[in-house]
C-alpha positions, 0 to 999 in steps of 0.5 A, spaced: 119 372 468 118 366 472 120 364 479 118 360 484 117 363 492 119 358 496 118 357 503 122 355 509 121 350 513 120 349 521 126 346 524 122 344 530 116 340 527 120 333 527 120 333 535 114 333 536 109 327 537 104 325 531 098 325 536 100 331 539 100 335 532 093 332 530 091 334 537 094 341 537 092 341 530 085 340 530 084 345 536 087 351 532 082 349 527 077 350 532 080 355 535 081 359 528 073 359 526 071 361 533 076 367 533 078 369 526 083 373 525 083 375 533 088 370 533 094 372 530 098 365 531 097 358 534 103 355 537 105 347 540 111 348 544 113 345 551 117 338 554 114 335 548 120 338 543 126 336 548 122 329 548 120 329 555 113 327 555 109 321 558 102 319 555 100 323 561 104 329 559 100 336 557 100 338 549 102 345 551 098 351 546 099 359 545 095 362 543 097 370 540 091 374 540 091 381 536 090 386 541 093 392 536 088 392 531 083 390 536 080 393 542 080 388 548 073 390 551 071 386 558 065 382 553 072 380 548 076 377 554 070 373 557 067 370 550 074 369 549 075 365 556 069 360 554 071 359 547 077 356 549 075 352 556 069 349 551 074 348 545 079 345 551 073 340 553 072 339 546 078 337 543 082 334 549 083 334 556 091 333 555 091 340 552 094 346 557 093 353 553 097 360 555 094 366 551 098 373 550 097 378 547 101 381 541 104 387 544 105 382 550 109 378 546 113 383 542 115 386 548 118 380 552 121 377 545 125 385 543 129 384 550 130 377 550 125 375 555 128 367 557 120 365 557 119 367 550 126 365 547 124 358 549 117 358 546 122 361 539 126 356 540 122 350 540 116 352 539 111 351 532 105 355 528 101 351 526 096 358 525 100 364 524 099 371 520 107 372 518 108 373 526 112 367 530 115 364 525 119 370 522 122 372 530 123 365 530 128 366 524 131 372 528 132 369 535 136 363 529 139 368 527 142 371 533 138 377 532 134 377 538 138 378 544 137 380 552 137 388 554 141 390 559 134 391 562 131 384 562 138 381 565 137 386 571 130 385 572 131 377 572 136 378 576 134 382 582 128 377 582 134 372 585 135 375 591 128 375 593 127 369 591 132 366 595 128 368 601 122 366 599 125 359 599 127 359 607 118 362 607 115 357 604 120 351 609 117 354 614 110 355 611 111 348 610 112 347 617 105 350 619 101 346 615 104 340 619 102 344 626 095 345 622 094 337 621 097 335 628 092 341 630 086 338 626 087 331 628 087 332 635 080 336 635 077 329 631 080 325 636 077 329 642 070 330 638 071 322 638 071 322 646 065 327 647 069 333 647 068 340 646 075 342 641 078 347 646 083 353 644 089 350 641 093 352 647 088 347 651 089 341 646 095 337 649 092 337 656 085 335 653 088 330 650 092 327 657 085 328 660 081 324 656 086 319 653 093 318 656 090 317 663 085 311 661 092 309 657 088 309 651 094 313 649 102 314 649 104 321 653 109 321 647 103 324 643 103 329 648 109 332 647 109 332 639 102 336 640 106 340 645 111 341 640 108 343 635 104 349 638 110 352 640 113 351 633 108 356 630 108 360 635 115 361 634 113 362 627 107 366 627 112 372 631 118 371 627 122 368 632 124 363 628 126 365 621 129 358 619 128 351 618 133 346 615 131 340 610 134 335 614 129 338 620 123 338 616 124 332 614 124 330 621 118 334 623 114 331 616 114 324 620 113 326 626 106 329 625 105 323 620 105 319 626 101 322 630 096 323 624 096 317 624 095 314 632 089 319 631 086 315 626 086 309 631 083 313 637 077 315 631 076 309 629 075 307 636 067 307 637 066 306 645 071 307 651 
């Protein structure tokens, strides 16, 4: 009996660009005689498929090893690590290549993890030992579905990361002191002065320049200014700064900055 065994086709391969593909192509084929059948699959996924690429966008690469049949020793990790950094440097530097294991993967895309579903969803083997394409035809099918588990493990990251947010301002907000900071030791070194402890920096600054009028008092108000805010921030009295005042402050170390740049760029008094 006679019959022919026809394959599905990748719904996804049209999305990307051509010269991606050839890109994306010809590294998995250096990556499957360097690796064998370490590699389990070979992805492309990313911005290019929602046709979000520029010409300087990453070609986007996952690499699925097989860490069920294989031992991960130490020695495989780090001979693998330089294959594929020799590999990336060979073919191109626009690829950005994630790896994971097969057990890895099994285990995010059984309960629906978002990461996962989206390489699924746009994602396209171009090296596949019968492993990524067929979840793909799951996930279609609707048959891949988030646990009650990774709902609330997504979930309580929110609630963290909220407050993360109100931090980041406010290390933000540190950096700002720290270029303020640094800048006013330059200038000082720039007047034959030794950098003092940060709480003697503005009335150094007024000693050596503000009184021969080689600088605005209004400089030392914002050094000043700054040494206090991290103060405040370094004990936690101030647990909160707003966009519109981060803003603020992000000009005001800008121009102060910048005024030191001038008295740097000053030689002689």
């Amino acid at each position: 009996m006679e019959f022919r065994i026809q394959k599905k086709e990748n719904e996804n391969l049209h999305k990307y660009p051509t010269e991606n593909l050839e890109i994306a192509s010809k590294f998995t084929k250096e990556v499957k005689k360097e690796l064998g059948d370490f590699v389990l699959s070979v992805v492309v996924f990313g911005s290019a498929a929602r046709r979000e690429t520029s010409e300087r966008s990453d070609i986007d690469v996952l690499i699925i090893s097989d860490d069920a049949t294989y031992v991960l020793t130490e020695e495989l990790i780090e001979g693998y690590k330089i294959i594929i950094d020799n590999l990336i440097r060979r073919v191109s530097p626009k690829l950005h290549v994630t790896s994971m294991t097969f057990t890895s993967f099994w285990e995010h895309a059984k309960v629906g993890d978002p990461v996962v579903v989206n390489i699924l969803r746009d994602g396209v083997a171009l090296e596949d030992k019968g492993f990524f394409f067929p979840l793909q035809i799951l996930l279609k099918q609707g048959r891949i579905r988030p646990s009650e588990e990774s709902i609330w493990r997504y979930f309580s990251r929110a609630p963290h990361t909220l407050v993360n947010s109100r931090w980041h301002v406010l290390q933000a907000t540190l950096d700002l002191y720290w270029a303020v900071i640094d800048s006013a030791h330059a200038a000082l070194m720039r007047a034959h002065q030794v950098p003092p402890a940060p709480e003697h920096v503005a009335d150094l600054l007024e000693k050596a320049y503000v009184k021969k009028k080689l600088l605005e008092s209004k400089y030392i108000d914002t050094m000043n200014k700054f040494y206090h805010l991290m103060k405040q921030i370094t004990h936690r009295e101030l647990q909160y700064i707003g966009g519109h005042e981060f803003e603020r402050l992000h000009q005001e170390a800008d121009a102060f900055v910048r005024r030191m740049r001038k008295l740097i760029e000053i030689r002689s008094y």
